[in-house]
C-alpha positions as CSV (number, residue, x, y, z in Angstrom):
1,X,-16.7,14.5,-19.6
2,X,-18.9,17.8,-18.7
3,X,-18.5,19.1,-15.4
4,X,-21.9,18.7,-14.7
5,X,-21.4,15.0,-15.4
6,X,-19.1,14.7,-13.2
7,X,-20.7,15.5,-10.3
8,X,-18.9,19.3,-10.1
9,X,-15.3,18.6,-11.2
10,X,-13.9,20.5,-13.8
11,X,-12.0,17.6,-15.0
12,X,-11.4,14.1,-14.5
13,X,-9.7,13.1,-11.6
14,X,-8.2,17.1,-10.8
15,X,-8.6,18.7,-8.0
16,X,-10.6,21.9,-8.1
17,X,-9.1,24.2,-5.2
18,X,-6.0,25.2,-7.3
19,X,-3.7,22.8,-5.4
20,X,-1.6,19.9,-6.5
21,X,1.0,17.4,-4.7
22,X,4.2,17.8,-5.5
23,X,6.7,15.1,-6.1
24,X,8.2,14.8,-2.8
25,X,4.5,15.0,-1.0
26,X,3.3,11.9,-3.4
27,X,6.9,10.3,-2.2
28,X,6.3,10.3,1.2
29,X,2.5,9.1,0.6
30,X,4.3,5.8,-0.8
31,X,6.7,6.0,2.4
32,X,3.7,6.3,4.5
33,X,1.8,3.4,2.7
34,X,4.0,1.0,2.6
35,X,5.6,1.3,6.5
36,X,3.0,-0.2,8.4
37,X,3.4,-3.0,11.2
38,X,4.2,-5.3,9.1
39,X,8.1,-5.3,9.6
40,X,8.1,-4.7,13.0
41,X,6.4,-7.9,13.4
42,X,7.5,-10.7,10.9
43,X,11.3,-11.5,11.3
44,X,10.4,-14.1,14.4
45,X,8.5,-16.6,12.1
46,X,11.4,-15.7,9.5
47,X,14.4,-16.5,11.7
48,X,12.5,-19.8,13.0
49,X,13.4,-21.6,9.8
50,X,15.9,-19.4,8.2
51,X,18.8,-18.8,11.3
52,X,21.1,-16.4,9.3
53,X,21.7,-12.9,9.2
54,X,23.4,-13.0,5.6
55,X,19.6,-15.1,4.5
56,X,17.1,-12.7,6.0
57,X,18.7,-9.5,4.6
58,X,18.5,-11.1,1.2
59,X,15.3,-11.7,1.7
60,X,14.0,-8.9,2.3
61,X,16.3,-7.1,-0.3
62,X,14.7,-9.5,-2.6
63,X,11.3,-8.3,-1.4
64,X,12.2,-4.8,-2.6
65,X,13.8,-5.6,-5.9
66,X,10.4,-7.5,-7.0
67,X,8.5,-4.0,-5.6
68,X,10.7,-1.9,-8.0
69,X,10.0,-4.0,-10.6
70,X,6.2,-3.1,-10.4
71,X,7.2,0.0,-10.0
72,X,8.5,0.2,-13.4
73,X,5.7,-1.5,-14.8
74,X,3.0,0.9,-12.9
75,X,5.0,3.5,-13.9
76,X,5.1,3.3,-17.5
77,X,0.9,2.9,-17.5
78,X,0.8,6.0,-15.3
79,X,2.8,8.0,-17.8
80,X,0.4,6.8,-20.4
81,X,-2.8,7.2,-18.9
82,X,-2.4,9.6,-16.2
83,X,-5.3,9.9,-14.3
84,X,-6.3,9.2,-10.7
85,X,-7.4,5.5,-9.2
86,X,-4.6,3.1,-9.5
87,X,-5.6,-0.7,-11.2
88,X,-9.8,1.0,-12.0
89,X,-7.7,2.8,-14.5
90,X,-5.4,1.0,-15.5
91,X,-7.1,-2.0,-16.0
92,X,-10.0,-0.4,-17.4
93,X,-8.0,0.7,-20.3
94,X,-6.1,-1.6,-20.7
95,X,-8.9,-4.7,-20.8
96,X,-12.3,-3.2,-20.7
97,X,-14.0,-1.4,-18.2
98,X,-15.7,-4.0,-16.8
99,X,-12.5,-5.6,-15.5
100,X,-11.4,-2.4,-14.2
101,X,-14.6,-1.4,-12.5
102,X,-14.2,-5.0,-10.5
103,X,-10.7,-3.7,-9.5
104,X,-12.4,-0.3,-8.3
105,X,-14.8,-2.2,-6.6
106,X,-12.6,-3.8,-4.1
107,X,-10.6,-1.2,-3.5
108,X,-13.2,1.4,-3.2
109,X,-15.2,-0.9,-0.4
110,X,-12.8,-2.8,1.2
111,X,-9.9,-2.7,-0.3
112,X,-9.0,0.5,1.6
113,X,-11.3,0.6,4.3
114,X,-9.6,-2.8,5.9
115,X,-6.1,-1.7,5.9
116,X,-6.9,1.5,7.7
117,X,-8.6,-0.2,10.4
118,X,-6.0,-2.9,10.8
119,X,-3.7,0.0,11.7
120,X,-6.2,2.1,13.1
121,X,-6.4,-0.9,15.7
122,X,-2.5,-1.1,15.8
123,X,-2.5,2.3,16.6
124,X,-4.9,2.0,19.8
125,X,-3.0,-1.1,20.9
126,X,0.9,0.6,20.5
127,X,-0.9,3.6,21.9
128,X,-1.5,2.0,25.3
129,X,2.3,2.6,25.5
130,X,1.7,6.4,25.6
131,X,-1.6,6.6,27.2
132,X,-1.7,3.8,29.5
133,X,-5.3,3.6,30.5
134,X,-7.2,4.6,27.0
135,X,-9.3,1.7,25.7
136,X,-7.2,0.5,22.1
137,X,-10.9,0.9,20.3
138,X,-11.4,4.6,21.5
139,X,-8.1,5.4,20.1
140,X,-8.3,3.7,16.9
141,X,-12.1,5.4,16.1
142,X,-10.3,8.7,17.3
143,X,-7.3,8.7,15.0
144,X,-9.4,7.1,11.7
145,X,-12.2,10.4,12.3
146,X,-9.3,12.9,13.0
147,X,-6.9,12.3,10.1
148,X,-10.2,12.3,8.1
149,X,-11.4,15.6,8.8
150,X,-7.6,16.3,8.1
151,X,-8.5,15.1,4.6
152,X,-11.5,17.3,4.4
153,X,-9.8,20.1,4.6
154,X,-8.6,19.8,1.3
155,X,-5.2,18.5,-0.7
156,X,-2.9,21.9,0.5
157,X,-3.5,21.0,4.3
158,X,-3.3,17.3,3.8
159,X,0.0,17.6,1.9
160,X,1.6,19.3,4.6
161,X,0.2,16.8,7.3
162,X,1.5,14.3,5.2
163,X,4.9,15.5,4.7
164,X,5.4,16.3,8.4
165,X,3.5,12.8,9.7
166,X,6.0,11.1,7.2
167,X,9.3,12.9,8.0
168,X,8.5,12.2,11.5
169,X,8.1,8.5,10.9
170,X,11.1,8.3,9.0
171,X,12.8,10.7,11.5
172,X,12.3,7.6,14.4
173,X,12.7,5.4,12.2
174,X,16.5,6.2,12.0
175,X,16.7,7.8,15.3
176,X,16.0,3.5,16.2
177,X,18.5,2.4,13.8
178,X,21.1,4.7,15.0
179,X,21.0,4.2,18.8
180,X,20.4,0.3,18.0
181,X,24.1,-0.1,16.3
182,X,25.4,2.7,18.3
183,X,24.1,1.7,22.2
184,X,22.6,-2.3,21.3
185,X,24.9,-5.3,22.9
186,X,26.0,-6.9,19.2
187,X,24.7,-10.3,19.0
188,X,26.9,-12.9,17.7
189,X,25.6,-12.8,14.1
190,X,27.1,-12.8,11.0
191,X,26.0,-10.6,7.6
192,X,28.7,-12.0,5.3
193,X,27.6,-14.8,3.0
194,X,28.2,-18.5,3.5
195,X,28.3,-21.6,2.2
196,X,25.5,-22.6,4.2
197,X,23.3,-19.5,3.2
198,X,22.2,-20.9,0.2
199,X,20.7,-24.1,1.3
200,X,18.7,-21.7,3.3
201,X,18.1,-19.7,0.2
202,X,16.8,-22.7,-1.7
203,X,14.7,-23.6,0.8
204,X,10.8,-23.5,0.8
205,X,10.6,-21.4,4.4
206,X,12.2,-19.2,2.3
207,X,10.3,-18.7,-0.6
208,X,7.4,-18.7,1.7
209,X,8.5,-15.9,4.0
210,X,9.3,-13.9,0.4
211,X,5.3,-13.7,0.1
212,X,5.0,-12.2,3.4
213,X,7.8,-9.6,2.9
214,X,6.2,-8.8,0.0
215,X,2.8,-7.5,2.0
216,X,5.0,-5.6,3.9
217,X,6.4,-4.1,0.8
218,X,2.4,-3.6,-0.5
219,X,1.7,-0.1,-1.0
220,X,4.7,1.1,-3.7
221,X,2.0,2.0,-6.1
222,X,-0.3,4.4,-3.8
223,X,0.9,7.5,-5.8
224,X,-1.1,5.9,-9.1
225,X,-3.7,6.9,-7.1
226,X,-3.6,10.5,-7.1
227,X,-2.0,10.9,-10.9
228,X,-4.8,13.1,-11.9
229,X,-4.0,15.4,-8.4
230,X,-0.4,16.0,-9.1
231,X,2.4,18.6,-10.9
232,X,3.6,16.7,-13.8
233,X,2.2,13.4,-13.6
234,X,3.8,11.6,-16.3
235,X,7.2,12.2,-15.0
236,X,6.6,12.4,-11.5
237,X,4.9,9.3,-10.7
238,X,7.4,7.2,-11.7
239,X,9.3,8.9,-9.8
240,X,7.8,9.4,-6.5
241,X,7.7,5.2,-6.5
242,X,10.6,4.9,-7.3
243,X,12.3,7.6,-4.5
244,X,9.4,5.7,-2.1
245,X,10.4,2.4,-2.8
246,X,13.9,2.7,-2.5
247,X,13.6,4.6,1.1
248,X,11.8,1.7,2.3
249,X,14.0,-0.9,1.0
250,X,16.9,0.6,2.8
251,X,14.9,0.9,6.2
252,X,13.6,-2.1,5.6
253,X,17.2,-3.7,5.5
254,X,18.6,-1.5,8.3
255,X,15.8,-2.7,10.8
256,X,16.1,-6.2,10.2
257,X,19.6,-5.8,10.4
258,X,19.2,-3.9,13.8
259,X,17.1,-6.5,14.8
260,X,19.1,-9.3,14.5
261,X,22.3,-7.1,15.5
262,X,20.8,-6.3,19.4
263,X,18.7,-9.1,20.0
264,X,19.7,-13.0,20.5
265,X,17.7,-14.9,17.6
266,X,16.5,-17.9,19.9
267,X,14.9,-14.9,21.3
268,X,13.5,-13.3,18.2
269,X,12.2,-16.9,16.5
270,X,8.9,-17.3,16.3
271,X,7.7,-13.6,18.5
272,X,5.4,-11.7,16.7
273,X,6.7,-8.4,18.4
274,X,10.4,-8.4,17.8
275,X,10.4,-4.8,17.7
276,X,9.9,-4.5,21.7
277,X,12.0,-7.8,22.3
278,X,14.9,-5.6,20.4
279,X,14.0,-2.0,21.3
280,X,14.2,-3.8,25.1
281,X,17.9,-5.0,24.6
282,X,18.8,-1.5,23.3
283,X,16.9,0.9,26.1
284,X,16.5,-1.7,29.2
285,X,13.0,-1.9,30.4
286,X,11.8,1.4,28.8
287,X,12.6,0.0,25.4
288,X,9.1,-1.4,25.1
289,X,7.4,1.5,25.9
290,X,9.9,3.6,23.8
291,X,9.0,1.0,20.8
292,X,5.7,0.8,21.1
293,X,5.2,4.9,21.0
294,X,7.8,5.2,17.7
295,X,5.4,2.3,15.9
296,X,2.4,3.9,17.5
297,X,3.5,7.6,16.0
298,X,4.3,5.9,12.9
299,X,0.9,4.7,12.2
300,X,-0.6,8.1,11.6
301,X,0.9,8.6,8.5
302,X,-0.1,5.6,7.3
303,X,-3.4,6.2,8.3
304,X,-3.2,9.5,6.2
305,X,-2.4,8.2,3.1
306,X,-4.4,5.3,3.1
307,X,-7.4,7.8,3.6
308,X,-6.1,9.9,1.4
309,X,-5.7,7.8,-1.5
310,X,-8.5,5.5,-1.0
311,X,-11.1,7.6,-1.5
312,X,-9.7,8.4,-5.2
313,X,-11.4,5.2,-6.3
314,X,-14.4,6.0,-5.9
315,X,-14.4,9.4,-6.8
316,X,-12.6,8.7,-10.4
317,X,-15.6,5.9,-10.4
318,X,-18.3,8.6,-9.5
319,X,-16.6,10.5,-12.6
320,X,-17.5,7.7,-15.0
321,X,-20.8,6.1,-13.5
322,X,-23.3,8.1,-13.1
323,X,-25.1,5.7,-10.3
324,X,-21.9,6.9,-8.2
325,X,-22.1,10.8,-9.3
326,X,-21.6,11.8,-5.5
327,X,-18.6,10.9,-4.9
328,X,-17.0,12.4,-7.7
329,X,-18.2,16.1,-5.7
330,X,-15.6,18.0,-4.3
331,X,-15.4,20.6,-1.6
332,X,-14.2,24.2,-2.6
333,X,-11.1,23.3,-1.1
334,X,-10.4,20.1,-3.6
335,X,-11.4,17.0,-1.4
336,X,-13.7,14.5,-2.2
337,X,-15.9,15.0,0.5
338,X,-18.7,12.0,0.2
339,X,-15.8,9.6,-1.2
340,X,-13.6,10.1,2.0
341,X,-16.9,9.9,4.6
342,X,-17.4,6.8,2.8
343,X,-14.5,4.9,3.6
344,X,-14.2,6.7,7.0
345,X,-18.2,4.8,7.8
346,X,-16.8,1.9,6.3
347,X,-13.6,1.7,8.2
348,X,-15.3,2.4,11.7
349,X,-18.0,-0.1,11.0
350,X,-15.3,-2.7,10.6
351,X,-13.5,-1.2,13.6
352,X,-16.4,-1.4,15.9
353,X,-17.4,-5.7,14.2
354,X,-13.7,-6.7,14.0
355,X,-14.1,-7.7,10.6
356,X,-11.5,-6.3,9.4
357,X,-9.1,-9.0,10.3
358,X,-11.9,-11.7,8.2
359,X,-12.1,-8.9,5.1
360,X,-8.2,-8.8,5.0
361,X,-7.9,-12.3,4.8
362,X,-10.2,-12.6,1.7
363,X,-9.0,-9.4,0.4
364,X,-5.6,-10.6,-0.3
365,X,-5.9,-13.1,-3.6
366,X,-7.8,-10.1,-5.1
367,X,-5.5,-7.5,-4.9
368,X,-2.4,-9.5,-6.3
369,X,-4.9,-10.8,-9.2
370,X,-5.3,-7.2,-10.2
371,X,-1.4,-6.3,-9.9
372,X,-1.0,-9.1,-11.8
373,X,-2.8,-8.4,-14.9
374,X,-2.0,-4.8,-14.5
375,X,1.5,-5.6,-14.8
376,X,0.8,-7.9,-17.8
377,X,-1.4,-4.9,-19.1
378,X,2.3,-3.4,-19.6
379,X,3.7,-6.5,-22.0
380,X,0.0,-6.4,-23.6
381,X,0.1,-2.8,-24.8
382,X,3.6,-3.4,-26.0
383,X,2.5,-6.1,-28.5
384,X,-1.0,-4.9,-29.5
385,X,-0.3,-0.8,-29.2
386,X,2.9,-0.1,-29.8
387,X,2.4,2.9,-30.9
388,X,1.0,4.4,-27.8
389,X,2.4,7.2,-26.6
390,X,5.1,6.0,-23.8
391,X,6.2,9.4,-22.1
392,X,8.5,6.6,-19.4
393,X,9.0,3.4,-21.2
394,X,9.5,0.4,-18.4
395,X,13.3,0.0,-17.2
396,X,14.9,-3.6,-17.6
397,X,11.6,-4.6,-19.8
398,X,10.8,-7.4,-20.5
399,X,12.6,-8.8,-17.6
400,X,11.1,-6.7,-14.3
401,X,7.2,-7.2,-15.8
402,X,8.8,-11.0,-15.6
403,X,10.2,-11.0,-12.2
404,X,7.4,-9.3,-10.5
405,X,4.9,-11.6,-12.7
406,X,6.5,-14.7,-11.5
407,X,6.8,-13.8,-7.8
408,X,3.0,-12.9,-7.5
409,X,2.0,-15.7,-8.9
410,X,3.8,-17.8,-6.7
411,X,1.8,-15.6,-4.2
412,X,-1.1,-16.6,-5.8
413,X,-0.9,-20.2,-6.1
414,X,0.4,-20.3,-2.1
415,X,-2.6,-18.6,-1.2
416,X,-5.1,-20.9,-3.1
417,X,-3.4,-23.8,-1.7
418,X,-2.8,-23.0,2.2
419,X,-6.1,-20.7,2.3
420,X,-8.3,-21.5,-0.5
421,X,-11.7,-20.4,1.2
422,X,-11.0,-16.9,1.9
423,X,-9.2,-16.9,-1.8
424,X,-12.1,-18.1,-3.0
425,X,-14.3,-15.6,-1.1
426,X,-12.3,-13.1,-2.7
427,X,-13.1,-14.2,-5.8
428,X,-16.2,-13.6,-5.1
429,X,-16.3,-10.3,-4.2
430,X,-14.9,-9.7,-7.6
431,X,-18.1,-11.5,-9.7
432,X,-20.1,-9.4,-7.1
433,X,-18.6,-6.0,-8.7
434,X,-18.9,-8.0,-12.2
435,X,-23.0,-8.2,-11.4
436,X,-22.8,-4.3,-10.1
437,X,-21.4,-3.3,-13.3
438,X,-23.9,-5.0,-15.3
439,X,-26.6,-3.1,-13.0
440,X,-25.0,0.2,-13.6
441,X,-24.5,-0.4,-17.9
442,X,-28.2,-1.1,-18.1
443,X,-29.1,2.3,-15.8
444,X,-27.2,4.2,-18.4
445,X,-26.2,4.3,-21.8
446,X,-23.2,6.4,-20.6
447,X,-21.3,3.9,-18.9
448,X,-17.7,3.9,-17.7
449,X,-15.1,5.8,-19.7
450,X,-11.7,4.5,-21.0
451,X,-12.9,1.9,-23.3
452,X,-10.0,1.5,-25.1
453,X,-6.7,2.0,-24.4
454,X,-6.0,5.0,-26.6
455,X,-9.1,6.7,-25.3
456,X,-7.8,10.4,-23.2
């Protein structure tokens, strides 16, 4: 594709001010992504129906194990067609662009923009711990605009606020777990396996509460979003997910386990904020307060990367179509100036409606339906090209495609049973970028890229 074509890039989906994320920048962006609120807030409805330490660390090692096995899927597609914008890409080569233009489409609208207001509005609601009086909305419209113009500034200075937001976050993080084993009262709980552990195992709470550590475990593939931005892509994606995913899986056992370790469970069951019920038995009545400003610190660097790689989407989709041209522009300094103002409207729109919390909701089915097929894309291309260049070849193949197949559709089918109108909705949304796609094929003749999967 020309430059001119592509709105001012000199290539497709790489960044123009002569910087690039390293490894361990694209590493932390998965850290950052995937360490939200979400496990500060979901052991109470866990422990409810599953009342064992041994049970709940399982779990959510289980959660992990099915992350890293899309990991290893994602990772051998982004060592074969390494370019920027996650399942648009992927998908799009690997099916047709049409499917991958629908994947784009949600993610490029709300598939992004939803998240970061979700935690944007976590943010001004932890952030009443710091600043007592601020109204939550002030602060979550303040944080979304400032890590924005953060982005702006181009990929150097957002790789170092990235990197520092991060290693702060992880910095508390253990800071927690330390003084929580170290300080905390030990609760009378047990980590060793027994007998009685796998009834609880076999149980349906069980294999329920897997599909919500599993959202908390979402975001292990945010550095296939910014292939086409980094040193050595074919090697160091796969990487970078992997190094991400495994630092949350550890942290993610470690809190539960600190969890459960300083607070009584009949406490914990069924709280949604078991974070300050445990930070409270560690630090007395500061512990909420102390909590509240760790998770609220935390948030920016999710923030960060979900504005960071968001905006990707739609500027790999401005590459291809030419309706979307402006947002494949970037500043002098490598940012995709219109693609990041566009989810930063979007985001404070839903800020200021509350929809958010109705978009997330219908969002959901779509996003694992793309994961899904993207991760069948893998066992595809293995039967019908198998000659394709592979620079990283899936580890454990055929079985992790497998695993992580099976458990998201098991996600799937839960969702279109207990909340088949917001599935459906999402569905939906999906037709809606099918019709968009149509609109856009008949403006041009030049329509998206990547029709096939051999196509560079």
């Amino acid at each position: 594709m020309a430059a001119s074509e592509a709105g001012g890039a000199a290539a497709p989906g790489r960044p123009t001010g002569g910087s690039t994320v390293s490894l361990w920048v694209a590493a932390a962006i998965v850290v950052a992504d995937m360490v939200g609120v979400g496990v500060f807030t979901s052991l109470g409805f866990q422990v409810k129906d599953i009342p064992s330490g041994f049970s709940i660390l399982l779990l959510w090692t289980l959660g992990g194990i099915v992350a890293l096995c899309g990991v290893f899927s994602y990772g051998e597609l982004s060592a074969m067609f390494p370019r920027s914008s996650g399942e648009y890409n992927f998908l799009g080569r690997t099916y047709h662009p049409a499917f991958g233009f629908v994947a784009g489409w949600v993610s490029a609208t709300v598939g992004f923009s939803a998240p970061v207001a979700l935690a944007a509005m976590a943010f001004g609601e932890y952030g009443r711990s710091i600043l007592p009086n601020a109204p939550p909305l002030a602060l979550a419209i303040g944080v979304v605009w400032l890590v924005s113009l953060i982005q702006l500034t181009g990929i150097r200075h957002s790789s170092t606020f990235q990197m520092i937001a991060t290693i702060i976050k992880v910095v508390l993080i253990v800071a927690f777990l330390g003084l929580g084993f170290v300080i905390g009262t030990p609760q009378p709980v047990s980590f060793a396996p027994h007998s009685s552990d796998f009834t609880y195992v076999l149980s349906a709470p069980f294999a329920i509460s897997l599909v919500f550590v599993m959202y908390s475990f979402s975001g292990w593939n945010a550095a296939t979003y910014i292939i086409g931005e980094m040193k050595l892509p074919e090697r160091n994606v796969p990487r970078a997910m992997l190094i991400g995913t495994l630092i949350v899986l550890v942290l993610y056992v470690a809190l539960n386990a600190v969890f459960l370790h300083t607070a009584p469970m009949d406490k914990l069951a069924g709280q949604l904020d078991v974070a300050r019920i445990s930070g409270s038995h560690i630090f007395g009545e500061l512990g909420g307060r102390i909590v509240g400003a760790m998770i609220c610190i935390g948030l920016i660097s999710s923030i960060s990367a979900m504005m960071w790689i968001g905006p990707r989407v739609m500027m790999t989709m401005g590459e291809d179509i030419p309706a979307l041209k402006v947002f494949a522009r970037r500043s002098p300094s490598g940012a995709p100036a219109y693609a990041v103002l566009f989810q930063v409207v979007v985001a404070s729109l839903m800020l200021f409606t509350r929809s958010f919390e109705a978009v997330l909701e219908f969002i959901q089915f779509s996003l694992l339906f793309c994961s899904f097929f993207v991760v069948l894309g893998v066992i595809k291309l293995r039967i019908t090209h198998p000659d394709l260049p592979r620079p990283y070849r899936a580890w454990g193949y055929p079985f992790t495609p497998l695993v992580f197949l099976l458990v998201t559709g098991f996600m799937m089918y839960y969702l279109l049973t207990t909340q088949p109108k917001p599935s459906l909705l999402g569905l939906l949304i999906m037709l809606s970028g099918l019709l968009i796609y149509a609109v856009f094929r008949k403006q041009s003749a030049n329509g998206p890229a990547a029709a096939s999967p051999g196509r560079e």
